[in-house]
C-alpha positions in Angstrom: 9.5 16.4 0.1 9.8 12.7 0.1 10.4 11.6 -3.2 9.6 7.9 -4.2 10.1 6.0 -7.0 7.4 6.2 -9.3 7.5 2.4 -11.1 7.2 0.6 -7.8 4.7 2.5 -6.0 2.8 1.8 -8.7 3.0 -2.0 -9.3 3.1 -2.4 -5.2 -0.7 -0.3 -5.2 -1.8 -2.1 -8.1 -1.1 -5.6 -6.4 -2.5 -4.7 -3.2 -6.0 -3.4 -4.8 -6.1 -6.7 -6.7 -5.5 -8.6 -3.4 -7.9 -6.2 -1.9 -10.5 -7.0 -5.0 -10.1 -10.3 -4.7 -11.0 -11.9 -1.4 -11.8 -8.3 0.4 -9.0 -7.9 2.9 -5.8 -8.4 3.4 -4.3 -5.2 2.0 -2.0 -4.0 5.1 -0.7 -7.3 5.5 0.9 -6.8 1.6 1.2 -2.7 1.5 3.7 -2.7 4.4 6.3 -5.0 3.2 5.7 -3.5 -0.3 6.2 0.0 0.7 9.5 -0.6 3.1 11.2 -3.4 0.1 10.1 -2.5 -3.1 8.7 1.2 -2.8 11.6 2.3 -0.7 10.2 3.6 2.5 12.7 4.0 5.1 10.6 4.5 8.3 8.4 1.7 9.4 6.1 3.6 11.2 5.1 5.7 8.0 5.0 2.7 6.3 2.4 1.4 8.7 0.3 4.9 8.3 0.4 5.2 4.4 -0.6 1.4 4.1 -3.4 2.2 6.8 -4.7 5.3 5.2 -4.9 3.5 1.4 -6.4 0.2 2.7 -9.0 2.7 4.3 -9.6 5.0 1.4 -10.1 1.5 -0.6 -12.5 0.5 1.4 -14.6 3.9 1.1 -14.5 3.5 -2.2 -15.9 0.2 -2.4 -18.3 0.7 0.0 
C-alpha cells in the first residue's frame, strides 16, 4: 500500500478543485507538480495518471 501524507494531499486537491471552479480547466497542469512536490509522489508517471483520473472524475461531477 502506498501511503501518502494526509495534510498535503489534501490542500494540493483542495487548490486544484478551486482552480478547476474557477476558470474551468487547468487542473493537470497544477495536480502533477502538486502531487510529485508537495504530496510526495515519487513516480512521475502515476503522478500523471492520478492527476488524469481526478481532473476527469471532476469534470463528471460538474457536468
Amino acid at each position: 500500500m502506498i501511503e501518502t501524507p494526509l495534510l498535503p494531499a489534501l490542500a494540493s486537491g483542495s487548490l486544484v478543485g478551486l482552480v478547476l471552479g474557477l476558470i474551468g480547466g487547468g487542473g493537470s497542469i497544477l495536480a502533477v507538480p502538486l502531487l510529485i512536490y508537495a504530496v510526495g509522489v515519487r513516480n512521475p508517471h502515476v503522478a500523471i495518471g492520478t492527476s488524469a483520473f481526478a481532473v476527469a472524475v471532476n469534470a463528471l461531477a460538474g457536468w
